[in-house]
C-alpha positions as CSV (number, residue, x, y, z in Angstrom):
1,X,-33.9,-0.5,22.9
2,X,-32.3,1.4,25.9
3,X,-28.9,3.4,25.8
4,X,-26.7,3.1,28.5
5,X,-24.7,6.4,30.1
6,X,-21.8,5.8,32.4
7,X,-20.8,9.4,34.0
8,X,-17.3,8.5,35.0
9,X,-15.5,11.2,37.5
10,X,-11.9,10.4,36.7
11,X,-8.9,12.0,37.6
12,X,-7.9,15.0,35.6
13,X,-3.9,14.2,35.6
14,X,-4.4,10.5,34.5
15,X,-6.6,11.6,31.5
16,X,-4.1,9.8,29.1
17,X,-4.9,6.7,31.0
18,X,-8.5,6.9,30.7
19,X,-8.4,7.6,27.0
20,X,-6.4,4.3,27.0
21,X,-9.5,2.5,28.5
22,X,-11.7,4.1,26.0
23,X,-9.8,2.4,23.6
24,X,-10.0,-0.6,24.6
25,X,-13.7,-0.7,25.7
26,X,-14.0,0.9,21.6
27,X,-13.3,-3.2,20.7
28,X,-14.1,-4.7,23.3
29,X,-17.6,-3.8,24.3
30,X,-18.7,-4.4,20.1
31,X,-17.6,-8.0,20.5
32,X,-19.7,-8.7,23.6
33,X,-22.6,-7.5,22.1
34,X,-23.5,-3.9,22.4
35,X,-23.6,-1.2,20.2
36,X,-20.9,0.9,21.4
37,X,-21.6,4.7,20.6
38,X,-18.5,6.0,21.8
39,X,-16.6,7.3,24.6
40,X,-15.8,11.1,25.6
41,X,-12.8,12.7,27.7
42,X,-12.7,15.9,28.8
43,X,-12.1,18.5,26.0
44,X,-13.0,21.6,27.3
45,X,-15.2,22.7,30.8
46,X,-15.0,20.2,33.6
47,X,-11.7,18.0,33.4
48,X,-12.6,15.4,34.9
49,X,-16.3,14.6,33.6
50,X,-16.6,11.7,30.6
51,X,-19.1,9.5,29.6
52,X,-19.5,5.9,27.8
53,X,-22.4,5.1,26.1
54,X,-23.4,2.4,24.3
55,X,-27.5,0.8,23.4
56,X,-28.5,-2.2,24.0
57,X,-31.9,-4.3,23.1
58,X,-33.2,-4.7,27.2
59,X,-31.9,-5.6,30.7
60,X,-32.2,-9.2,30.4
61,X,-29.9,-8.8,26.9
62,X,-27.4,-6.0,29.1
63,X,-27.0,-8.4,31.7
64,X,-25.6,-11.5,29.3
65,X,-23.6,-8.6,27.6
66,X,-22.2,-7.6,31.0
67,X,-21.2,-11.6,31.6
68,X,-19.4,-11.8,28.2
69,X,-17.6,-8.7,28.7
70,X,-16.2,-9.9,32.4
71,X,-14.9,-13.0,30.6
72,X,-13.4,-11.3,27.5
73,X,-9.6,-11.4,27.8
74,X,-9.5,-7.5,26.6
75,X,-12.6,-6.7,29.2
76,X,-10.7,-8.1,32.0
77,X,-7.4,-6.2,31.2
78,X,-9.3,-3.4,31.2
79,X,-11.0,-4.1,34.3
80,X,-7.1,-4.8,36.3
81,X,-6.0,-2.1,34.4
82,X,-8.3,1.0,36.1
83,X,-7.8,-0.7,39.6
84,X,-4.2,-0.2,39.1
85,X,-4.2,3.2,37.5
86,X,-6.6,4.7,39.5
87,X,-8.2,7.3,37.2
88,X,-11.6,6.2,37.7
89,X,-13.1,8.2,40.6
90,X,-16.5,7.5,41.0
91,X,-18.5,5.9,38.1
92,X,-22.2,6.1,37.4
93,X,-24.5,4.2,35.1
94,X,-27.9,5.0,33.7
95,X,-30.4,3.5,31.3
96,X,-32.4,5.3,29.3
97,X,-35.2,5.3,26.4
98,X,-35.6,7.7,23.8
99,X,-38.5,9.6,24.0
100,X,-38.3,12.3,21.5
101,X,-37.9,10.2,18.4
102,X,-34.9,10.3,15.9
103,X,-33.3,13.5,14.7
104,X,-31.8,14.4,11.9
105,X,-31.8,15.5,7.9
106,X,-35.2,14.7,6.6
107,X,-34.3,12.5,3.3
108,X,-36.9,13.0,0.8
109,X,-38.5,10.5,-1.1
């Protein structure tokens, strides 16, 4: 399994507009195939830091997600809609594995 990060730089007056795209990616990216953890705007420190994440099971799997998602109706939308908003800055995407294993309440037996 590896978790995709996207460190998006957006513009800090069009906030509304990227909480819009959040939205949408929230149903789209689920129906292509990935397991969407969420997306984060800004709250409080750097206004125009926030970050997508979602896992998925390896490359080869990311890349047939990343074809169903650029033919999704919704995924495409989204796509037109930040090239003609202009909030997203700069945009970058890591993958990563856990290395520290799961945290979290022990549950006893």
């Amino acid at each position: 399994m590896i978790t995709c990060f996207i460190r998006y730089h957006i513009d800090p007056t069009k906030k509304a507009q990227f909480i819009q795209y959040a939205q949408n990616w929230g149903q789209a990216i689920p129906r292509c195939g990935a397991d969407l953890i969420g997306y984060f705007a800004p709250h409080e420190g750097s206004s125009t830091l926030a970050y997508g994440v979602y896992t998925i099971e390896n490359l080869a799997a990311y890349e047939a997600y990343r074809a169903r998602l650029s033919a999704d109706p919704l995924g495409k939308e989204n796509y037109e809609y930040a090239q003609k908003e202009k909030f997203l800055l700069r945009e970058d995407r890591t993958f990563l594995t856990l290395a520290s294993g799961l945290h979290g309440p022990k549950v006893k037996p």
